[in-house]
C-alpha positions as CSV (number, residue, x, y, z in Angstrom):
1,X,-17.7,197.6,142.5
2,X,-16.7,201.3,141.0
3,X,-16.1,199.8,137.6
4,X,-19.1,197.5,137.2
5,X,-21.5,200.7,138.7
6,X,-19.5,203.2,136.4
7,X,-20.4,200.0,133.2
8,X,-24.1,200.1,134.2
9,X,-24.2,203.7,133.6
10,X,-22.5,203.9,130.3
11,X,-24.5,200.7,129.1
12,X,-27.7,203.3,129.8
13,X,-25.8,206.3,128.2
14,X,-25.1,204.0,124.8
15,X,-28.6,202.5,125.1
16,X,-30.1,206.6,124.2
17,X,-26.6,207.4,122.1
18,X,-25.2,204.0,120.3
19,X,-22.7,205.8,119.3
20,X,-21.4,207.4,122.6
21,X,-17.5,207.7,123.6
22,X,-14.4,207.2,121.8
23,X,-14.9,205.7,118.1
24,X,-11.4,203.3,117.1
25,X,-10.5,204.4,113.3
26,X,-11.0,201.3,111.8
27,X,-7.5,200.8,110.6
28,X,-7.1,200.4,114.5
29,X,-9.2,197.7,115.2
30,X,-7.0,194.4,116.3
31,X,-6.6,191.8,113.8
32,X,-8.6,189.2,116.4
33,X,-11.8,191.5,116.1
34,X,-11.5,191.9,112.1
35,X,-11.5,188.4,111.7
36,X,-14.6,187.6,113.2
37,X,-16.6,190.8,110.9
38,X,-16.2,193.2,113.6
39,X,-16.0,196.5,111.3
40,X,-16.9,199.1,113.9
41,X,-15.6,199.8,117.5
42,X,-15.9,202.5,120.4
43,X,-13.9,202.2,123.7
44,X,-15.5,203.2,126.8
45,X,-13.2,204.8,129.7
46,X,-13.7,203.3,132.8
47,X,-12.7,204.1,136.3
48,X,-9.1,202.6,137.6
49,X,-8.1,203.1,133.7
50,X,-10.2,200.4,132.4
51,X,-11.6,200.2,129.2
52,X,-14.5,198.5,127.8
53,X,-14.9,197.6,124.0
54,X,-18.1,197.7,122.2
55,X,-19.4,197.5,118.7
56,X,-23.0,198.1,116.7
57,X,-24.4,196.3,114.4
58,X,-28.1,196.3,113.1
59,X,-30.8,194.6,114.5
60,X,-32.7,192.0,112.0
61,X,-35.8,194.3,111.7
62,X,-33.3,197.0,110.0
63,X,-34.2,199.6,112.6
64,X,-32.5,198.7,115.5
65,X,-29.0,198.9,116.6
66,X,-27.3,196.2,118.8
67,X,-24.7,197.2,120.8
68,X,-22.2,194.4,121.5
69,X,-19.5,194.6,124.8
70,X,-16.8,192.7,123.1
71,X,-14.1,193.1,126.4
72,X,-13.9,195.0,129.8
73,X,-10.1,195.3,130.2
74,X,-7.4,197.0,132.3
75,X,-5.2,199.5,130.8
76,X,-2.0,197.2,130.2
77,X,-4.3,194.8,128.3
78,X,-5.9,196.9,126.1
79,X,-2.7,198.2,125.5
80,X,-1.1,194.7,124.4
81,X,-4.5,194.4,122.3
82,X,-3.8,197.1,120.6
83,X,-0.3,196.9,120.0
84,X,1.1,199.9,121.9
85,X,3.0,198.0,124.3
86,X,4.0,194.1,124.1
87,X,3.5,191.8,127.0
């Protein structure tokens, strides 16, 4: 219940600032999420060392940002995602 209350607040924090938390450089981003056009991503820090995955992309009116949650994770799988330690 700590991890989806601490979600709920971030998903208000990103609603105000889209771009709020960690940015991935974008010769980070796993191959799985570059093949489907994903070309931005942020990681939010959860409590219990989760990690959430988002990424923006722009509304069809051209003014608004969408923020997609792509994953909520623990740490050892966003760890495999990202290659830093194999399963």
């Amino acid at each position: 219940m700590v991890i989806l209350t601490s979600f709920e607040r971030k998903i208000a924090i990103i609603k105000q600032s889209p771009g709020y938390e960690h940015s991935i450089s974008k010769d980070r981003i796993p191959r799985r999420y570059k093949g489907v056009g994903i070309k931005n991503l942020y990681r939010i820090e959860l409590p219990e060392y989760w990690r959430s995955l988002y990424t923006l992309q722009q509304g069809n009116s051209g003014v608004e940002v969408i923020a997609f949650v792509l994953t909520i994770c623990t740490h050892a799988e966003y760890d495999v995602l990202f290659s830093y330690h194999k399963k």
